[in-house]
LONUTI-918475 format. One record per residue (C-alpha): residue in three letters; x, z, y. Coordinates in steps of 0.25 Angstrom, whole numbers. Each point is the difference from the previous one (the first is absolute). Last residue first. Example, Ala and Ser with C-alpha at 12.3 -4.5 7.8 and 13.67 -1.06 7.14 Angstrom:
type, px, pz, py
SER, 55, 29, -4
ALA, -6, 2, -14
This chain:
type, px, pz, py
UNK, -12, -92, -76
UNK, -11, -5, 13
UNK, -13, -2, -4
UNK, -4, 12, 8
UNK, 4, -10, 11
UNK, -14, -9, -1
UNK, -1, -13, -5
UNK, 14, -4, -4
UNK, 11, -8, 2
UNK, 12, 3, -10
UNK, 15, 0, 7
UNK, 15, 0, -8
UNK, 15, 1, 3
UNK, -1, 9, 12
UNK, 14, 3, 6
UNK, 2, -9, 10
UNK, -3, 9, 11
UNK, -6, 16, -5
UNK, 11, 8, 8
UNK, -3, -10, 12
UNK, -14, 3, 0
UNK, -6, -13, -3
UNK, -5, -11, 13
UNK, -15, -1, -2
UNK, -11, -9, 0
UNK, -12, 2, -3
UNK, -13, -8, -4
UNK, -4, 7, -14
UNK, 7, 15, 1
UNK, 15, 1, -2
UNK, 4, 11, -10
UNK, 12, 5, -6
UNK, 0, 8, -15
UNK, 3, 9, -9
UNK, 3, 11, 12
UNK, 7, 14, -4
UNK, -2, 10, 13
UNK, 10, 11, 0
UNK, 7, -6, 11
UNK, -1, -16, -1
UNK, 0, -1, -16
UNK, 0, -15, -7
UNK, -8, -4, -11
UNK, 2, -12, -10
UNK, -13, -9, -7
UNK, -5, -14, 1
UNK, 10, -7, -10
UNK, 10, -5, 9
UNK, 3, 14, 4
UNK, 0, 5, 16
UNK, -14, 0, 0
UNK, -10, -7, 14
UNK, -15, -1, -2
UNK, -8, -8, 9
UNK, -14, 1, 4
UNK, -9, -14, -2
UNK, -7, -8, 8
UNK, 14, -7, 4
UNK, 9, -3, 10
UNK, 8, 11, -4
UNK, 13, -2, 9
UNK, 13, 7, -3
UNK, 14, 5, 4
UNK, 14, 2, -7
UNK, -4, -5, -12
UNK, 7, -3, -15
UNK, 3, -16, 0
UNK, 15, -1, -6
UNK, -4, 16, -5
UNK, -9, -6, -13
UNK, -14, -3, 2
UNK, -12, 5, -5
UNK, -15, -5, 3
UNK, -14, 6, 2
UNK, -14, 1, -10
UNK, 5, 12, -8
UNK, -6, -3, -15
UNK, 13, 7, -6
UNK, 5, -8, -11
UNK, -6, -13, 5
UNK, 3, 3, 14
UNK, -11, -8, 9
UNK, 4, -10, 8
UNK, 3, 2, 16
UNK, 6, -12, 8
UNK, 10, 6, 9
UNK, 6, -8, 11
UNK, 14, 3, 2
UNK, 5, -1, 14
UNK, 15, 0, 4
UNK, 5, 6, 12
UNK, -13, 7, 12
UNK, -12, 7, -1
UNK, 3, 11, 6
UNK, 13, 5, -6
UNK, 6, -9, -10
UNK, 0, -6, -13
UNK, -16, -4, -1
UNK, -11, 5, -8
UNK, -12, -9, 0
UNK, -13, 4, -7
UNK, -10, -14, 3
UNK, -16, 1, 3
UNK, 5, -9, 15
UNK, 12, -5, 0
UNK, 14, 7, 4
UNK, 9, -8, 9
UNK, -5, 10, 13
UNK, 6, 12, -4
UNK, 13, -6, 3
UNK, 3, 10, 13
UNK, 10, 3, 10
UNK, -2, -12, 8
UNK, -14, 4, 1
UNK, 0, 9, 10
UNK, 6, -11, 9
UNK, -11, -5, 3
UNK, -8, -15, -3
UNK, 10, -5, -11
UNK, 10, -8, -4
UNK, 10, -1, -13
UNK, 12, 1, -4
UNK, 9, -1, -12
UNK, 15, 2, -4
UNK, 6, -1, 14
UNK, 16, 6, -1
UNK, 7, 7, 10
UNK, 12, -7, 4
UNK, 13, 6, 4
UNK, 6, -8, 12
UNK, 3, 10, 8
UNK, -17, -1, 0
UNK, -7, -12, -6
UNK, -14, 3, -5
UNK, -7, -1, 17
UNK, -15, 0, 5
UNK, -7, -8, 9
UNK, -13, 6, 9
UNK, -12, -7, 3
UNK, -6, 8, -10
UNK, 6, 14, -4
UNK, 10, -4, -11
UNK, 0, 13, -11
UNK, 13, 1, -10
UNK, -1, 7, -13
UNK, 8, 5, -9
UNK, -2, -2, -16
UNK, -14, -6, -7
UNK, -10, -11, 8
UNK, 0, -6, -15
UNK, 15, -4, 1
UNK, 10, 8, 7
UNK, 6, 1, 14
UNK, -13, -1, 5
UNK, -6, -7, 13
UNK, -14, 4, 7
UNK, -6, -8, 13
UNK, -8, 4, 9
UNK, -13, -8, 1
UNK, -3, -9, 14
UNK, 12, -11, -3
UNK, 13, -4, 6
UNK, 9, 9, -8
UNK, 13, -6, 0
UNK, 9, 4, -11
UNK, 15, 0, -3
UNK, 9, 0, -11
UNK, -9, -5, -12
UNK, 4, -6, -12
UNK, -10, -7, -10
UNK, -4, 6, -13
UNK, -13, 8, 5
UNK, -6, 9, -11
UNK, -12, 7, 5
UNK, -2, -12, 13
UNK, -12, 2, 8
UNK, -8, -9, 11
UNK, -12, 7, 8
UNK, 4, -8, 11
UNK, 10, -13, -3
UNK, 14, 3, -3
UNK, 10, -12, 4
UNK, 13, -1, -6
UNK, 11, -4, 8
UNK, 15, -6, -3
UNK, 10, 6, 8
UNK, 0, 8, 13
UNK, -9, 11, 4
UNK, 10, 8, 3
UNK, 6, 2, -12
UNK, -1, -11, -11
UNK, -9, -3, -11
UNK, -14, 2, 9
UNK, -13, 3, 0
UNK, -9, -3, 8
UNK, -14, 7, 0
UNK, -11, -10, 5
UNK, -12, 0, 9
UNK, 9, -5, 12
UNK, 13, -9, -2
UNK, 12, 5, -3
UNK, 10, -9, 7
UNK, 4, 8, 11
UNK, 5, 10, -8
UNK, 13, 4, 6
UNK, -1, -9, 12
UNK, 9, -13, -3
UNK, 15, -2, 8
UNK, -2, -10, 11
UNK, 6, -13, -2
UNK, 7, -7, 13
UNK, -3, 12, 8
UNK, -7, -5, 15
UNK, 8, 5, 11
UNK, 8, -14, 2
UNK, -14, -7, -1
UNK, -5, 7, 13
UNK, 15, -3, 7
UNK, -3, -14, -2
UNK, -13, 0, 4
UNK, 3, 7, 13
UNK, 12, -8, 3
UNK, -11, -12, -2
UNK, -9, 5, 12
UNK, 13, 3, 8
UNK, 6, -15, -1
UNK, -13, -3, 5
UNK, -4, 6, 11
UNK, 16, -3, 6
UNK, -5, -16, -1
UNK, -13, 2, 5
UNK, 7, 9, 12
UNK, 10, -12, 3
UNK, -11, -10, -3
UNK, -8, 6, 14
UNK, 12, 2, 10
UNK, 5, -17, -4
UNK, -15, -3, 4
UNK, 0, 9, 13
UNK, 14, -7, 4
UNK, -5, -14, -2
C-alpha cells in the first residue's frame, strides 16, 4: 500500500510541472506580433507602397515593368527582384534620381519631407538608371529634355520644307533639346533658327551647324543645350548649312 500511495505522489508532482511549463510557454508568446517591414512583398515583384515603411496600400512591379508618368503615391519600396530599380522625381525618367539595389528597400519619407516618385522603371545595371536612350525606335530622330536621354521625349518625323527643301523638323523652345539620338540612315544637322540657318563663334571658329552622325547618341555641350530650334538629315556632312 505504501509503494502505491509513493508512485501517484510523483505522477501527481509530474504533472502539475508538465502543465506549469505550458503555461509559462504561452505567457512568453506576444498576443500580436508587430509585422516585419516588408514581409509582405513577395519575390519577383517591386512593391511599392503609400505609406513609409512599407505600410499602406501596395503596388506590385513585375520585372522589366516601367512607369513614365506614375499618378499613384509612393513612400516606401521593397525591391524583391533581380534588376535594380530606378525612381524619378519627375516624369519621363526626368528630375533626381533615386537607385534600389535588389533585395534592398528604399525610403521617400524623411522628417517627414516627402520626396516625390514621378515615374520609374527596372532595369539589368544600374548604368542605366541614368539614361532614357532606350525609348527611341529604331530609323526615328528623338531629342529629349534632359541629359542622357532622359525628361520628355519628342519624336521627330522629318518632312521636307517646302520653302527650303531641307528634309528635318523645327520646333519652337517648349521641345528645343538637351540631347539626341539619330536612329537613322542619315547625318543630322542641328541650326539655332527655325528656318535652317544661325551661327555661333567658339574662339574664333564661327560654326553654322551641329552634327550627330546616323546611329549616335549624344548628350549637347552644355553652352549648346535647348538652344537648337531646327535639324535636316542628310547624306553626307558637306550637306550641312
Amino acid at each position: 500500500m505504501t509503494t502505491i500511495r509513493t508512485t501517484g505522489i510523483r505522477r501527481g508532482s509530474l504533472i502539475t510541472a508538465v502543465l506549469a511549463l505550458i503555461c509559462s510557454a504561452f505567457l512568453i508568446l506576444p498576443a500580436n506580433a508587430d509585422p516585419v517591414p516588408f514581409e509582405d512583398c513577395g519575390q519577383g515583384v517591386l512593391c511599392l507602397y503609400d505609406g513609409s515603411g512599407g505600410t499602406g496600400t501596395r503596388l506590385d512591379v513585375a520585372e522589366g515593368g516601367k512607369d513614365e508618368q506614375y499618378t499613384g503615391t509612393a513612400l516606401s519600396v521593397q525591391n524583391n527582384t533581380r534588376m535594380w530599380a530606378c525612381v524619378y522625381g519627375k516624369g519621363r525618367y526626368g528630375g533626381s534620381l533615386q537607385t534600389v539595389k535588389p533585395g534592398n528597400d528604399d525610403e521617400y519619407v524623411t522628417g517627414g519631407t516627402r520626396w516625390i516618385v514621378a515615374s520609374y522603371k527596372l532595369v539589368p545595371t544600374r548604368a542605366l538608371c541614368f539614361t532614357g536612350y532606350e525609348r527611341c525606335e529604331n530609323g526615328k530622330v528623338c531629342t529629349f529634355a534632359e541629359r542622357n536621354g532622359r525628361g520628355a521625349m519628342t519624336v521627330h518625323v522629318p518632312a521636307v520644307d517646302p520653302a527650303t527643301q531641307n528634309l528635318g523638323n523645327s520646333y519652337g523652345a517648349e521641345t528645343a533639346p538637351e540631347s539626341v539620338w539619330n536612329r537613322t540612315g542619315r547625318h543630322l544637322c542641328f541650326y539655332l533658327e527655325p528656318d535652317y540657318t544661325g551661327t555661333w563663334t567658339e574662339g574664333t571658329q564661327a560654326y553654322g551647324a551641329y552634327v550627330v552622325l546616323r546611329g549616335d547618341s549624344i548628350t549637347l555641350p552644355s553652352s549648346l543645350a535647348r538652344a537648337f530650334r531646327s535639324h535636316e538629315l542628310v547624306n553626307g556632312t558637306s550637306e550641312c548649312q
